[in-house]
C-alpha positions in Angstrom: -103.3 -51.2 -5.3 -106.5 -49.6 -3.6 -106.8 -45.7 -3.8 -109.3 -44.3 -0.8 -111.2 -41.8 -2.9 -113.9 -39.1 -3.3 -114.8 -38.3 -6.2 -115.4 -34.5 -6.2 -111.7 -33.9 -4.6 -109.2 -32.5 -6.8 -106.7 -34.1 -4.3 -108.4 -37.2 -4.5 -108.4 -36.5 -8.9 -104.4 -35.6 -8.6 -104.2 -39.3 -7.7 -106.9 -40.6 -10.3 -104.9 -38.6 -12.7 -101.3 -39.8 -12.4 -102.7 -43.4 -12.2 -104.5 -43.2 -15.1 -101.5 -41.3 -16.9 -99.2 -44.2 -15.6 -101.5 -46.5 -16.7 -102.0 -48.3 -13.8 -104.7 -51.0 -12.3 -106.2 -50.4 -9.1 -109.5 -50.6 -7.0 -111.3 -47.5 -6.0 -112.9 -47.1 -2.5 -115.1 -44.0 -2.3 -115.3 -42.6 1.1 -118.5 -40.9 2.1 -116.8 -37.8 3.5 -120.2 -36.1 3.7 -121.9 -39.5 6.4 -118.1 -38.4 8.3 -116.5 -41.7 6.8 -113.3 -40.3 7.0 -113.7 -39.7 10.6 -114.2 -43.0 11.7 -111.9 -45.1 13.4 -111.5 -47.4 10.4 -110.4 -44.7 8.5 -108.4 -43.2 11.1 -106.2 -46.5 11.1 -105.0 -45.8 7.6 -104.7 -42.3 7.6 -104.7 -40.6 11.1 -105.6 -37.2 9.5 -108.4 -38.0 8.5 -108.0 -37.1 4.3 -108.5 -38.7 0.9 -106.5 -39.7 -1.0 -105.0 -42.4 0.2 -103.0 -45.4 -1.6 -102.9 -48.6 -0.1 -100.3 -50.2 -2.3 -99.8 -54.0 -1.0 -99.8 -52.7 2.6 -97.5 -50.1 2.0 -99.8 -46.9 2.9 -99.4 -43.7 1.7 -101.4 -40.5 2.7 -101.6 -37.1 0.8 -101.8 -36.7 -2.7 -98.8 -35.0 -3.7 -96.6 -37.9 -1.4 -99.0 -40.3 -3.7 -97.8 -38.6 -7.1 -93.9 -38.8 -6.0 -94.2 -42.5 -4.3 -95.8 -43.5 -7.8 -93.0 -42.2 -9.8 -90.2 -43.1 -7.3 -91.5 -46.4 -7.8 -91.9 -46.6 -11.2 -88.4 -45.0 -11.8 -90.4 -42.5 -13.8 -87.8 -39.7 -14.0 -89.5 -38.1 -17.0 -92.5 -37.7 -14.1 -89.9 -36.8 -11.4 -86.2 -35.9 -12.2 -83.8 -36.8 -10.1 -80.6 -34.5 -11.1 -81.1 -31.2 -8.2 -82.2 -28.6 -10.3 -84.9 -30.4 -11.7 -86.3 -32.2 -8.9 -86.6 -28.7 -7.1 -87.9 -27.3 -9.9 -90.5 -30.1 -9.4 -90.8 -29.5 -5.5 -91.6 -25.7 -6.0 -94.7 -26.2 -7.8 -96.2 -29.5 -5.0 -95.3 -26.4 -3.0 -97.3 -24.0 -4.8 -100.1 -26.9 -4.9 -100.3 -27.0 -1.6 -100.5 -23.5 -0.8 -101.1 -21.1 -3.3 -103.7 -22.9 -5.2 -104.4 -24.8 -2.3 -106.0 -21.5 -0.6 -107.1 -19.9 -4.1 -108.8 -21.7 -5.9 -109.4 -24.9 -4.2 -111.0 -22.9 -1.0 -112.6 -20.8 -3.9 -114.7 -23.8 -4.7 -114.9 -25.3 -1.4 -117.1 -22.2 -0.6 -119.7 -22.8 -3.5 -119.6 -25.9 -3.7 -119.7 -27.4 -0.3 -120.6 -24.3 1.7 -117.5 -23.6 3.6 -116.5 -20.3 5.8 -114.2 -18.8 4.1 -114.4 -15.2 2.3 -115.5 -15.6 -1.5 -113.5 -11.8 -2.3 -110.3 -13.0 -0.6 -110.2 -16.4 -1.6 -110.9 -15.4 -5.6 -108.8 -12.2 -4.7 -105.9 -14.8 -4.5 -106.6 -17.4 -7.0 -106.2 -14.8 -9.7 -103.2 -13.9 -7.5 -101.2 -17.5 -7.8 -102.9 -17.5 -12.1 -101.6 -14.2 -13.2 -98.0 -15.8 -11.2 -99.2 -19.4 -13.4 -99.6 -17.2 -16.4 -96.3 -15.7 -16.3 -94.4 -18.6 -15.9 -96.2 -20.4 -18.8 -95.4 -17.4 -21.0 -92.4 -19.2 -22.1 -92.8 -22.6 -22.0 -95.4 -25.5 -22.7 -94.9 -27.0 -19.3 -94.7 -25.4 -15.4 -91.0 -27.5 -14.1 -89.7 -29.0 -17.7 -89.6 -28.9 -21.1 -92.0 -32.3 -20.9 -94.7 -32.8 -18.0 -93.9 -33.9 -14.9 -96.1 -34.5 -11.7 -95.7 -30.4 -11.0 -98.3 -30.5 -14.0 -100.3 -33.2 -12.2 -100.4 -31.5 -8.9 -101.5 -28.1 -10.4 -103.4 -29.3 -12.9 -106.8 -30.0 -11.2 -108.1 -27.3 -9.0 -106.7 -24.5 -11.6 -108.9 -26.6 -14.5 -112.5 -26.4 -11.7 -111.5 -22.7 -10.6 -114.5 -21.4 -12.6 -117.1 -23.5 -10.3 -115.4 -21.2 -7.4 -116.5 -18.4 -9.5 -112.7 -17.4 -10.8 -112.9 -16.8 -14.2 -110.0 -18.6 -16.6 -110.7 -16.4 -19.5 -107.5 -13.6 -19.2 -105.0 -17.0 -18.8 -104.4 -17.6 -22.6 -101.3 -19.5 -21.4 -103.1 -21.4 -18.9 -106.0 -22.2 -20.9 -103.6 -23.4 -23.3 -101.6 -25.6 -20.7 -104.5 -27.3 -19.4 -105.7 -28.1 -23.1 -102.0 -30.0 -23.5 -102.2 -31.5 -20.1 -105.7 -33.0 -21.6 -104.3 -33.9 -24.5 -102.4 -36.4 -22.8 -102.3 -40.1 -23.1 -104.1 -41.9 -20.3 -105.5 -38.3 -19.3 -108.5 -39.1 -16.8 -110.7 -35.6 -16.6 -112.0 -34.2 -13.4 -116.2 -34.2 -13.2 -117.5 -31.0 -13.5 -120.1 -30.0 -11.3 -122.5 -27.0 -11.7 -121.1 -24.6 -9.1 -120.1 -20.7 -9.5 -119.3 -20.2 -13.1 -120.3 -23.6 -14.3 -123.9 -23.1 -12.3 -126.9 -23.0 -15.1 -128.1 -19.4 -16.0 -131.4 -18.2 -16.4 -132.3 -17.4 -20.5 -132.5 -13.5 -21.1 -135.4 -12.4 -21.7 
């Protein structure tokens, strides 16, 4: 099993993550997104959109990281990871949903623009990642986990761009319940943590004088 990687991708960590949690071996190819790697033509044969992740499982290729968290646990016949009775599955599929959009253009696109410079407004994009948290917030008013009473890869999927929000400048601190729920999703066996990097929040600040 080969995952196409880059490291500072919280797509790319989804992947590390449920692999790690799973337990499972597999060789790790970084692809030097910023020297257009992903552009190239060899790259292009295994993913025509040109995006990490990507699993290479025995020749059976997979593209996008939240298709990568529900092959793995199709797989595996993991349905603690990934029910398979209706409600639960949906409950499931709402939240890839919300990783994919909501968080997705909050706070990943949040920390795209300090950390890697891109175009996009700081106000609106921070203006909606407290948007989908207070929504995160809410729902984990009541419950340990975001789709079950146990994790599943809804936790997985969330779980990485909401944990760097503060390097896109959006302050975690009014998210008791999400603070909380990312302290149990590291708390869990196999847990593989996303590397911080000193951007927005996280950036070094001067000493007062």
């Amino acid at each position: 099993m080969k995952l196409y990687d880059l490291t500072l991708s919280g797509h790319a960590h989804r992947a590390r993550l449920f692999l790690s949690l799973l337990g499972l071996a597999y060789e790790r190819v970084e692809v030097d997104v910023a020297a257009g790697a992903h552009k190239a033509p060899a790259f292009l044969r295994i993913n025509p959109f040109g995006q990490v992740p990507v699993l290479d499982d025995d020749g059976t290729v997979v593209p996008d990281s939240n298709a990568i968290l529900v092959y793995l646990a199709r797989k595996l016949g993991r349905t603690d990871w990934l029910p398979e009775d209706p409600v639960g599955a949906a409950r499931v599929q709402r939240w890839l949903s919300v990783a994919a959009g909501q968080i997705a253009f909050g706070p990943c696109a949040a920390r795209l623009v300090t950390l890697f410079g891109a175009s996009f407004d700081p106000e609106e994009v921070i203006a909606r990642s407290h948007a989908i948290l207070r929504l995160i917030e809410a729902e984990l008013a009541g419950r340990d986990w975001l789709a079950a009473d146990h994790p599943t890869i809804a936790d997985v999927a969330a779980y990485s761009y909401v944990a760097a929000a503060p390097e896109g400048n959006v302050d975690l601190a009014p998210y008791a319940h999400v603070r909380g729920w990312l302290s149990r999703v590291e708390a869990l066996p196999g847990f593989e943590p996303f590397p911080k990097s000193a951007a927005g929040l996280n950036a070094p600040r001067e000493a007062e004088r």
